[in-house]
C-alpha positions in Angstrom: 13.7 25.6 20.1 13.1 23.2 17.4 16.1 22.3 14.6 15.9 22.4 11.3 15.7 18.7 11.0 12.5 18.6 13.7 9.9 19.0 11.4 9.7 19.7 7.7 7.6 19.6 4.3 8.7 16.8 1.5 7.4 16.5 -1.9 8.6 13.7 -4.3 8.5 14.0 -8.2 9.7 12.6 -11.1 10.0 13.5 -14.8 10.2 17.5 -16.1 6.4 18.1 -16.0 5.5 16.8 -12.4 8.8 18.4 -10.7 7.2 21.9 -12.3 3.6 20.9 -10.3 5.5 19.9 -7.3 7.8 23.4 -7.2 4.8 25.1 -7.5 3.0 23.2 -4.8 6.2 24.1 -3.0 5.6 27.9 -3.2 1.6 27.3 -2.2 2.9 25.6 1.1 5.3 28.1 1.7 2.9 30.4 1.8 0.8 28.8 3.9 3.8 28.1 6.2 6.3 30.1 6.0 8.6 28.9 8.8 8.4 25.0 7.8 11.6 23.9 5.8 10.2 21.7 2.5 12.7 19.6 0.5 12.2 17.8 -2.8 13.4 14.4 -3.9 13.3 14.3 -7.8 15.5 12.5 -10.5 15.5 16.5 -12.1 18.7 18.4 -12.0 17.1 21.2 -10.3 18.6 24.5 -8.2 15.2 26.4 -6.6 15.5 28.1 -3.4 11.9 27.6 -2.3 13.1 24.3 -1.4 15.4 23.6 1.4 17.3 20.8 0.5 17.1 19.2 -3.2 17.4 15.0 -3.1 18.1 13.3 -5.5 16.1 10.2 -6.1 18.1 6.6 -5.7 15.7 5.3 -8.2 13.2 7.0 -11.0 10.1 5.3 -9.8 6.6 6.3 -10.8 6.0 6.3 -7.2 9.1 8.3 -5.6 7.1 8.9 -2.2 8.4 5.6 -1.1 12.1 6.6 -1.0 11.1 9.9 -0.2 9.3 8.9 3.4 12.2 6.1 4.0 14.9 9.2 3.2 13.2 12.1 4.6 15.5 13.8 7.4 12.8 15.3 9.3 11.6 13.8 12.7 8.3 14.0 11.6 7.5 14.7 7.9 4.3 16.1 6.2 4.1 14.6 2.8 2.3 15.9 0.1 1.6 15.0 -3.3 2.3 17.6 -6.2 -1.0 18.1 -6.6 -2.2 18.9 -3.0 -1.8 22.8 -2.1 -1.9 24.2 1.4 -4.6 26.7 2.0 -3.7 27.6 5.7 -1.1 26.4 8.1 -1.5 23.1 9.3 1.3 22.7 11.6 -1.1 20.7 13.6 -0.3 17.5 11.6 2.7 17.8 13.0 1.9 17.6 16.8 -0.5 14.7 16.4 2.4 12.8 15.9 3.1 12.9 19.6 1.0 10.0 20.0 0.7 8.5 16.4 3.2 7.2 13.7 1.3 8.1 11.1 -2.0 10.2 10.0 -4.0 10.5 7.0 -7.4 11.1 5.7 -9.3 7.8 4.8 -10.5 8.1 1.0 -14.1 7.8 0.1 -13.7 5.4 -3.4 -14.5 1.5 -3.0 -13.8 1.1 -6.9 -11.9 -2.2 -7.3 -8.7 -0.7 -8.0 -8.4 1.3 -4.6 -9.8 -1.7 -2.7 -6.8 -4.0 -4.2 -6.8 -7.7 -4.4 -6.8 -8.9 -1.1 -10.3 -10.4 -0.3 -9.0 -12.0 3.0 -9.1 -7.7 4.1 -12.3 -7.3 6.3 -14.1 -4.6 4.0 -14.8 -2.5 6.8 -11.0 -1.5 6.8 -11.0 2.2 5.3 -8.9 3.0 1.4 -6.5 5.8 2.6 -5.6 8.7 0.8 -2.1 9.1 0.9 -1.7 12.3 -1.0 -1.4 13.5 2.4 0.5 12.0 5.1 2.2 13.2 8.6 4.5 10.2 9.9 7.5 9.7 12.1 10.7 9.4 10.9 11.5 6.3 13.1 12.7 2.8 12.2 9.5 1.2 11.9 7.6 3.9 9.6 11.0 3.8 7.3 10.6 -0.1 7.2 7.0 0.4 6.3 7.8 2.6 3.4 10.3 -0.4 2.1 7.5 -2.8 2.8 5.3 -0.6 0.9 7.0 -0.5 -2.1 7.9 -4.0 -2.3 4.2 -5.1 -1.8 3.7 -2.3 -5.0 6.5 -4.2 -6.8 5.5 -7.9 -6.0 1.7 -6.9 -7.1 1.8 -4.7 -10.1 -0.3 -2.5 -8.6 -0.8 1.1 -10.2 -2.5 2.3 -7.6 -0.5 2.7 -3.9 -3.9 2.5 -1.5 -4.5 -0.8 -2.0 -1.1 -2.2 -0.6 -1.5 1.0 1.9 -4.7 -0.3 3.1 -3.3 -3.6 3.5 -0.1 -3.1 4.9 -1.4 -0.5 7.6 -3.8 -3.3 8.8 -1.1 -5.5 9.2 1.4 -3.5 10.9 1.7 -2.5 14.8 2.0 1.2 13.9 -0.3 3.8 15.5 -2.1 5.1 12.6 -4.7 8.1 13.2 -7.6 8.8 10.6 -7.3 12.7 10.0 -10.6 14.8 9.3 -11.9 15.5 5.9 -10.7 19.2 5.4 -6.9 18.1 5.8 -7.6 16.2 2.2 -10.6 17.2 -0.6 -10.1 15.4 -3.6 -13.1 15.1 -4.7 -14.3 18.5 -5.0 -18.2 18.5 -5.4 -18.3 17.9 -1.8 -17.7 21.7 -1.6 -21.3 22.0 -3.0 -22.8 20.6 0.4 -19.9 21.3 2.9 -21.9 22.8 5.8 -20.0 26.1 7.8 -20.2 23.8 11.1 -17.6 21.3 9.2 -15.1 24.1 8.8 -12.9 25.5 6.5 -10.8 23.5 4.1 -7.2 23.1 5.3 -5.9 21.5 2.2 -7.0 20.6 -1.4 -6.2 17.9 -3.4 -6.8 19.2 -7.5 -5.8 16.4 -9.7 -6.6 18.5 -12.8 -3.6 19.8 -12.0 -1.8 17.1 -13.7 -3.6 18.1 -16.8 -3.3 20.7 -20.1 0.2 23.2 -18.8 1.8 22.7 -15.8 2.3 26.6 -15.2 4.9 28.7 -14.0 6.9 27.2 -11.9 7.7 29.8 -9.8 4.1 30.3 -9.3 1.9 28.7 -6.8 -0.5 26.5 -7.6 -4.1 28.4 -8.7 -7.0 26.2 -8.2 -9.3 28.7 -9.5 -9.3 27.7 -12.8 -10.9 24.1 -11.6 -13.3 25.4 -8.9 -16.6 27.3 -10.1 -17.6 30.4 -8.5 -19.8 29.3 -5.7 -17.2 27.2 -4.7 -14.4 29.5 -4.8 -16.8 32.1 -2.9 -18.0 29.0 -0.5 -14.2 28.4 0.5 -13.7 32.0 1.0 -16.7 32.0 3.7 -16.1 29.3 5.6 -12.9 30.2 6.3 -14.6 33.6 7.8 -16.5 31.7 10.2 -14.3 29.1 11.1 -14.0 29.9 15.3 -10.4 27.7 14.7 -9.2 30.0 11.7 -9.9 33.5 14.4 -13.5 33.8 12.3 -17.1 34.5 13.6 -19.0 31.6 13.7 -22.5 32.2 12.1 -24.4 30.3 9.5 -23.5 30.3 5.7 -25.7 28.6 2.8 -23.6 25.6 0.9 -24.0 26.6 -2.7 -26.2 23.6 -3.2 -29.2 25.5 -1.2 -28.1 28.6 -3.9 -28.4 26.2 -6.5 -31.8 25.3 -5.3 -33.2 29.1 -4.6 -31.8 29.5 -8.4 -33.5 26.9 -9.5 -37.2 27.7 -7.3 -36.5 31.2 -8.7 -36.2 30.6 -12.2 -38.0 27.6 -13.2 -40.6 26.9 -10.0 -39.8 23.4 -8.7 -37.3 21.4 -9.3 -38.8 18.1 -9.2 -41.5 19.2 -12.3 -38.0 20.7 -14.4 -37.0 18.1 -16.1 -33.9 18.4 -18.4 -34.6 22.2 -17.9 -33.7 22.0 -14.1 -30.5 19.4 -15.3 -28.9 22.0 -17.9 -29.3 24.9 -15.3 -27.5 23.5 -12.4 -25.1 22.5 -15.3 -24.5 26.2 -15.7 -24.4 26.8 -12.3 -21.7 24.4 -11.3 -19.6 25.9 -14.0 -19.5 23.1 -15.9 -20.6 24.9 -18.9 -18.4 27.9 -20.3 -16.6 29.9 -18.4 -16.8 27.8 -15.7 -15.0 24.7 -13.9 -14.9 21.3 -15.0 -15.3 18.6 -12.4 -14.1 14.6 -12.3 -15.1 12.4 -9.7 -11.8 11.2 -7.9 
C-alpha cells in the first residue's frame, strides 16, 4: 500500500485572485480523484481542507511552480496549473513515471515568444506545455527545477517554455511526450476532435484567469467558455471511449454539424460568402449567448 507521500496533486499560486482559481481547480481534481492527496504552495494565508497540506511559498514569484516541483513531498507529483481542471482520473500519469522523470504534452504554438531566444536549438525540438506535468521527485528533476528558474531569471523571460524547451534538451532526464487529451488549451480543436482520438482527460481554460474568479469552494465550470456543441461533443466522446468503460461507435465532430447547418440553411458553403462566415459565427457560440474563444 502506497503512503501518503507516494503520489500526490500540487498546485502553485500567488496573489488573492489566482489562489481562489487554484482552490477551485483543487475541488475539480478532487472530484476527478478522490483518493489523490493535492497540496498548495501559495504566499496566501490560507486554511481549506480540500487541500492536504498548505505551503507556504519561500519566495512570491510570478512563477511559483518552480519552488513548488523542487519542494513537492510526493515521489512523483502531478502538477497543474490553476487553470487546468481534471475531467476524469488520470492516475495514469502517475505510473508512467516508472520509466520516465518527467511527462508532458508538447504545445502546438511556434510564436517567438514560446520558441525563446536560443537559435543554436534545432527547431525540430517540440515548445512544451507545462501547465501539466508528472515528474519524479528525485535529485536530478529538483535540480532541474533550480536550473529552470535560474535560466527564467538570467533571461527575463515571461514565458517558462522557452527555457523548458531548452533546458529539457540539454539535460539527461527521461522526458516522455504525453498525448493530446492529457492537455487542451486551445480549445477549437474540440470542433474536429474525431471519437477514435478519445475523450478529453484534462482541459486547460485560460479564460479562467479572466472577469470573477468564482466561488472558491466551487469547482471550476468551463461551461461558460465552451459552446454547446462542444460541451455536447465532450459529453459523447467520453460515451464511446473503450478506455473510459464506453461503446465505441462513431460520433460527428461538431465541425461536420456545422457543415450539415450550413448545406441545410444556405446550400453550399463555398458560394456563402459572409453569409456562411456570420453563421458558423453563431454556431460556435461566439455570438450571444454563446462562448468566446482565444487562440492559445
Amino acid at each position: 500500500m502506497m503512503g501518503d507521500d507516494e503520489r500526490g496533486i500540487v498546485l502553485a499560486a500567488t496573489g488573492a485572485r489566482y489562489t481562489v482559481i487554484a482552490r477551485r481547480a483543487a475541488r475539480s481534481a478532487r472530484k476527478a480523484m478522490p483518493g489523490t492527496p493535492i497540496d498548495l504552495f501559495t504566499d496566501q494565508d490560507l486554511d481549506d481542507p480540500v487541500f492536504a497540506r498548505i505551503h507556504r511559498l519561500d519566495v512570491s514569484h510570478r512563477r511559483p511552480k518552480f519552488e513548488a516541483m523542487e519542494r513537492t513531498r510526493f515521489a512523483r507529483t502531478l502538477m497543474i496549473d490553476a487553470d487546468v481542471l481534471l475531467r476524469h482520473d488520470v492516475s495514469e500519469l502517475f505510473d508512467v513515471l516508472d520509466r520516465y522523470d518527467i511527462a508532458a504534452v508538447p504545445g502546438i504554438s511556434r510564436a517567438p515568444d514560446h520558441l525563446g531566444g536560443y537559435p543554436d536549438l534545432p527547431r525540430s525540438v517540440p515548445v512544451i506545455n507545462t501547465g501539466v506535468m508528472a515528474f519524479r521527485g528525485t535529485g536530478a528533476v529538483r535540480a532541474f527545477a533550480r536550473d529552470w528558474q535560474a535560466e527564467m531569471i538570467r533571461t527575463g523571460a515571461k514565458m517558462d517554455q522557452p527555457a523548458f524547451r531548452k533546458l529539457i534538451y540539454e539535460s539527461d532526464l527521461r522526458f516522455l511526450a504525453l498525448g493530446i487529451e492529457y492537455n487542451v488549451i486551445y480549445l477549437q480543436l474540440l470542433n474536429v476532435w474525431r471519437h477514435t482520438m478519445g475523450g478529453v482527460r484534462v482541459l486547460h481554460v485560460r479564460a479562467f484567469h479572466t472577469g470573477d474568479p468564482g466561488d472558491p469552494e466551487q469547482p471550476l465550470d468551463p461551461r461558460p467558455h465552451l459552446s454547446v456543441l462542444q460541451q455536447d461533443h465532450l459529453e459523447a466522446l467520453d460515451r464511446v471511449d473503450w478506455t473510459l468503460g464506453g461503446q465505441r461507435r462513431f460520433v460527428p465532430p461538431p465541425i461536420a454539424v456545422y457543415r450539415e447547418a450550413f448545406a441545410r440553411r444556405i446550400g453550399t458553403v463555398e458560394h456563402a460568402g459572409f453569409r456562411a462566415w456570420s453563421l458558423y459565427r453563431r454556431l460556435l457560440g461566439r455570438e450571444k449567448g454563446g462562448a468566446k474563444e482565444r487562440d492559445d
